[in-house]
C-alpha angles and dihedrals in degrees: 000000000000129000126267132223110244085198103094082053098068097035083059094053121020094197096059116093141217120223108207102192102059100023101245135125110248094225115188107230087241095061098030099099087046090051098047094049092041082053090043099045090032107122094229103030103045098174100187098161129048101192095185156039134180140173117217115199114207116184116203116287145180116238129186116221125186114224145171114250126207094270088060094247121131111243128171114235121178117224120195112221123206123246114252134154127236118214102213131217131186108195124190141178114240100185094040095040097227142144155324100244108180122217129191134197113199123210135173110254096236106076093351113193137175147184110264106237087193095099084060102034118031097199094061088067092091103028088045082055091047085054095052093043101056093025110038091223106145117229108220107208096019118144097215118011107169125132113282108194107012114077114243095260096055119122124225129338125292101211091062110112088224100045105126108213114238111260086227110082108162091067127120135179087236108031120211141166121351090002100054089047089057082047102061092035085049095237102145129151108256 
């Protein structure tokens, strides 16, 4: 497949960004569902099939960033970005056998919420759910959003770089066999 120009892209919509080092549109949630249907329905683009969708968790960092002061001498400051997650897409055309273009929405990680591309894109509906199952990130729009692989009961969300696992790691939502026994004889791992 060959590669696609993420130009037309930001010509189309001025507030969406390019970020050079890893390749991906920056979309703002609120644009997000105009700017997947503007790349599906787009003449030359044409990006029928999204194969894949990720959640990436970044907790807040410090970064050091070299830059010129007003004297025109080179100093070091160190900036602390926030922790946010990125909801990831990968969109291909299938007809015209391009791509991948790689899309982002961006989200804080306290209360982290993003537009649903499913009504654009079928095969986001259970990866989206995964995303919101290990993530916690909420799908707007989405037809279905339930947890897929967490049972109900489950607290918190696994994927998430400070989830601290239960001590207690013989537990399970339905208890049986040797488990259960520890159960009822209180013998549980603290």
């Amino acid at each position: 497949m060959s590669e696609l120009s993420h130009e037309p892209v930001l010509q189309q919509f001025p507030d969406v960004e390019w970020e050079e080092a890893v390749g991906a549109l920056i979309v703002p949630a609120a644009k997000a569902l105009e700017v997947a249907q503007w790349l599906r329905d787009h003449d030359t683009l044409a990006l029928d099939y999204c194969s894949n969708v990720t959640g990436v968790d970044y907790l807040e960092r410090e970064v050091k960033e070299k830059i010129t002061n007003d004297d025109g001498q080179e100093e070091t400051v160190t900036k602390t970005e926030p922790g946010r997650i990125d909801v990831v897409y990968h969109l291909y055309s299938m007809r015209n056998k391009t791509g991948p273009l790689v899309l982002k929405q961006r989200t804080d990680r306290d209360n982290a919420e993003a537009a649903s591309l499913t009504p654009v894109w079928r095969s986001c509906e259970l990866q989206e759910r995964e995303i919101y199952d290990l993530f916690g990130v909420k799908f707007t729009g989405h037809p279905d959003l339930r947890r897929i692989l967490m049972w109900d009961e489950f607290e918190g969300h696994p994927m998430r770089r400070d989830y601290e696992e239960p001590c207690d790691y013989e537990w399970e939502p339905t208890p049986h066999g040797e488990v259960l026994e520890k159960h009822k004889k209180g013998k549980v791992i603290a």
